[in-house]
N, C-alpha and C positions, 0 to 999 in steps of 0.2 A: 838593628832594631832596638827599639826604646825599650829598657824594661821597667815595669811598673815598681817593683821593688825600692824602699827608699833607701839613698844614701846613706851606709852607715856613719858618717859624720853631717850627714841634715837631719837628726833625727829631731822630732820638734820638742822644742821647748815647752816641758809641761810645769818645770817650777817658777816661771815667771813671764806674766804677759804685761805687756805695756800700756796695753787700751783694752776697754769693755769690748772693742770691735774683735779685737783677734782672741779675750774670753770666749765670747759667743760664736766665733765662727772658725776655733780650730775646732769645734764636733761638726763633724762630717755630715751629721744630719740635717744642721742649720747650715754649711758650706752648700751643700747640693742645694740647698731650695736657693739659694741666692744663686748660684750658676746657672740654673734652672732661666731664675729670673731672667739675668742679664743675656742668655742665649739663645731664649725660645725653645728651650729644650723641655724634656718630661720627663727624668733618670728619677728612678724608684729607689737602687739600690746603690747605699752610701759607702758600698767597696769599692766602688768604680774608682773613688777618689782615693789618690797616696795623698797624702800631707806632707811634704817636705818643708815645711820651716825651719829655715837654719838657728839651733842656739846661740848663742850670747851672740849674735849678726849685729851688734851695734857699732857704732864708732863712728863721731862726731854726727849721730842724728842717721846712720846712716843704716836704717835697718826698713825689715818688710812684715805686716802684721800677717799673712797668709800665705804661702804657697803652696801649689798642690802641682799634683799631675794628673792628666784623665786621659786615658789614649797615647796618644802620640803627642799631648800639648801640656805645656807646663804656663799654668795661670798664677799672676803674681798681682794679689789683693793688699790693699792697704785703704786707711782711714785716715784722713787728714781735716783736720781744725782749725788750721792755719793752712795759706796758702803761700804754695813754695814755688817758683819758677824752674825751680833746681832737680825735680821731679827724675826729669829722664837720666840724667848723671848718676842719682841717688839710685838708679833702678839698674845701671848699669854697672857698677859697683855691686850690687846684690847680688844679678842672675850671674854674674862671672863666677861667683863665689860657690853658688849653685850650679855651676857647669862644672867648675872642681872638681866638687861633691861628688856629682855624678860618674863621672868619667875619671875619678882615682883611680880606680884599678887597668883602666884600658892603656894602651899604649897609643900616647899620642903619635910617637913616629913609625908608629907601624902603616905600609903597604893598603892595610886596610881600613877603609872609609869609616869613623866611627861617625855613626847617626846618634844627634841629641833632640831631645823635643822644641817642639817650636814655640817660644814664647811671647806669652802676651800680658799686658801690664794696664789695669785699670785700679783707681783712684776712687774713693767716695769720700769726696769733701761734703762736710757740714760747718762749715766754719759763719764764721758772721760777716765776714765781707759780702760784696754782691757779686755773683757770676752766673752767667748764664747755663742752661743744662748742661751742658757737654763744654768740655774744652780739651784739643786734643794738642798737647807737646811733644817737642820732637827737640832729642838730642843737637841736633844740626844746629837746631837756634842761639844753642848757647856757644857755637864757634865763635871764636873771636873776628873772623873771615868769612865774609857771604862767599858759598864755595856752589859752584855751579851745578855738580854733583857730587855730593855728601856718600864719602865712602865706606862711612860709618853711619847708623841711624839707628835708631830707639825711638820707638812710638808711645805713648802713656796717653790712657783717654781717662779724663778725669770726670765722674759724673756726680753732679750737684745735687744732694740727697734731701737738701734742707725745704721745709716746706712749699708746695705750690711748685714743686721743680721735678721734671722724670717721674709724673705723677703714674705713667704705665709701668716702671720699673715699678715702685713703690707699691701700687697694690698688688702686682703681684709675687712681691716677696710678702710677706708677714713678719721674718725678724728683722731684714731691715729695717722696715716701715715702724716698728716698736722698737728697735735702738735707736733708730732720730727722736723718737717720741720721748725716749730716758732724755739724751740731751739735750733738747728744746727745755725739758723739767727742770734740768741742772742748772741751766744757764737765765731761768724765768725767775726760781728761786735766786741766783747769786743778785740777780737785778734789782728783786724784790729788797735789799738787803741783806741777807741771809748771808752767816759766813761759808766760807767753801762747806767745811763736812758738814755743817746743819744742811745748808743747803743741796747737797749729798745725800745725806739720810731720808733727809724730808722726799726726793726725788723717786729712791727705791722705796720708800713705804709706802709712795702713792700711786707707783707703776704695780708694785702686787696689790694692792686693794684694787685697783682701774681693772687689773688682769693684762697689763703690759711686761711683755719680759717677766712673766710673773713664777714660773715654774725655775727660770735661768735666774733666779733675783734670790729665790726663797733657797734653794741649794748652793749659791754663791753670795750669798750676802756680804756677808763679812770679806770677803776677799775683792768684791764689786767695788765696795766703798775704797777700800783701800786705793785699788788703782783708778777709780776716777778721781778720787780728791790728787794723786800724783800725776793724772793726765791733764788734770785745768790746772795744777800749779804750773804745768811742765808747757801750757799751751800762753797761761798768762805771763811766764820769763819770755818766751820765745817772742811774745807780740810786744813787749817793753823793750827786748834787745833789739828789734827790729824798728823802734820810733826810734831809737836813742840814735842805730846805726844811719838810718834816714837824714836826721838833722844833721848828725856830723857830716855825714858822706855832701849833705846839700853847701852849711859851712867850709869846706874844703875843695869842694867845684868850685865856689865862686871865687875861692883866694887863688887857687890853684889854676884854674880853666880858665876862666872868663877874664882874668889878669892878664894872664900871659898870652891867652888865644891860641895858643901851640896844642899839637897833636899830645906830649907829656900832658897837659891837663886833663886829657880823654880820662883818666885812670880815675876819677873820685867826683861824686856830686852830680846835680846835671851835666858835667860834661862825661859822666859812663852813660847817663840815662839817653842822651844824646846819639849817643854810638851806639845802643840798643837801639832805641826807635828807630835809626838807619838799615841796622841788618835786618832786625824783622821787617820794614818795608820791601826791603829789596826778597825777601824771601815770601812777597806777596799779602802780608798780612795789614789788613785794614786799621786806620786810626784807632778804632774800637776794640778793634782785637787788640791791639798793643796795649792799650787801655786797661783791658779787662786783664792781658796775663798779669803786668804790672802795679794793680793794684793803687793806678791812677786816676784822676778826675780827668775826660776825655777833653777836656776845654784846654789844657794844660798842655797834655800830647798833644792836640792839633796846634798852639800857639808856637811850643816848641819846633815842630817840625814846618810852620812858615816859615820863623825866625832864622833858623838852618836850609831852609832848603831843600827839604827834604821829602822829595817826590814819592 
């Protein structure tokens, strides 16, 4: 049987969070009402939930803003601003780390069966690309081998937080619904001109006069500004490394792939994007879908995959 008790080595990190999202929703109180949300559930009381957030769980990007336990089930929350294809790896890599945690003290080679909770893994992207409400990834996809039956598998449901999107999730959470409201501010201000921290300060001074986040803003202020102005430097490197990696990876297919025409070119440029668009067909997913996880113009994916062949 699971016990509720936390890992004494996931104990959560209370001297440093990475995003306003995992601020506002390691308190238990604002955690339940968003579980609440996303379950259909009506849970009153905020013991129900363990927090197990693993400390320093970083390492190369590879960390989780929330995890908890409720029951029998271990739910693993994060926030995303940038859209990552890499998702289920990166979740996989986590809960292992979290299953550890949990099961230190038992003996793995013992006789007897040890029971861990069942996990589940959702995503609330607000980034600015466009995707549709829901997008569900799955480990399998990023096999290098469309595998007929995937003997490993990792599910991640990523749901799109951003305006006009899971408009039932959204009203019925309240702090979600007022942390997209901070970011939309953040990022309305950077547009406007404004440098990141003006743009920043200007954000929280106008979500506690509005009464957005305002009780979570006026007790965290100073620590809010902090890590948002570190979350949009740390979202604006990530979206420059990822043009810079683009252009080369495309420069490098065409000298690489399209020169030679050999299978060695698969490895960089469109000819990797090439041998994605294959697997995820063959794994049933529509021109649009591959579109959308990749972060392509669908005109592009379907020319590519005439061009190839690729039913």
């Amino acid at each position: 049987m699971v016990t509720a008790a936390t890992p004494r080595s996931s104990t959560v990190n209370r001297q440093y969070k990475s995003s306003i999202f995992a601020m506002l929703f390691s308190d238990r109180r604002e955690l339940l009402k968003l579980y609440n949300a996303v379950n259909g559930t009506s849970y009153t009381d905020p013991a129900l939930l363990t927090v197990n957030t693993l400390e320093n769980a970083i390492y190369m990007a590879v960390k989780n803003d929330v995890s908890f336990l409720i029951g029998t089930r271990l739910y693993l929350y994060e926030h995303q601003s940038t859209w990552n294809p890499n998702l289920p790896l990166r979740n996989l890599f986590y809960v292992s780390d979290l299953y550890s945690a949990i099961t230190e003290e038992r003996n793995l080679y013992s006789s007897k069966k040890i029971q861990i909770p069942a996990p589940h893994f959702l995503v609330f992207y607000n980034g600015e690309e466009k995707h549709p409400d829901q997008v569900v990834m799955k480990l399998s996809e990023l096999y290098e081998s469309a595998e007929e039956t995937s003997e490993l598998e990792l599910i991640v449901h990523v749901l799109n937080i951003n305006q006009g999107h899971n408009e039932a999730l959204m009203k019925a959470c309240q702090p979600l619904r007022e942390y997209a409201a901070y970011t939309a501010k953040v990022r309305e201000n950077i547009k406007a001109g404004s440098s990141l921290r003006a743009a920043v300060e200007q954000a929280v001074t106008g979500c506690i006069r509005e009464g957005i986040l305002e009780e979570f803003l006026r007790r965290n202020r100073s620590e809010a500004m902090k890590v948002s102005i570190y979350e949009y430097d740390a979202e604006k490197h990530l979206r420059m490394e990822r043009e810079e990696a683009r252009e080369d990876g495309y420069r490098n297919g065409q000298a690489d792939g399209y020169r030679e025409g050999q299978a060695d070119g698969y490895r960089n440029g469109q000819a990797f994007l090439i041998r994605i668009i294959r697997k995820k067909r063959d794994n049933g997913k529509t021109i649009t879908e591959i579109a959308a996880d990749l972060d392509e113009d669908e005109q592009v994916i379907q020319e590519l995959a005439e061009q190839f062949q690729i039913k």
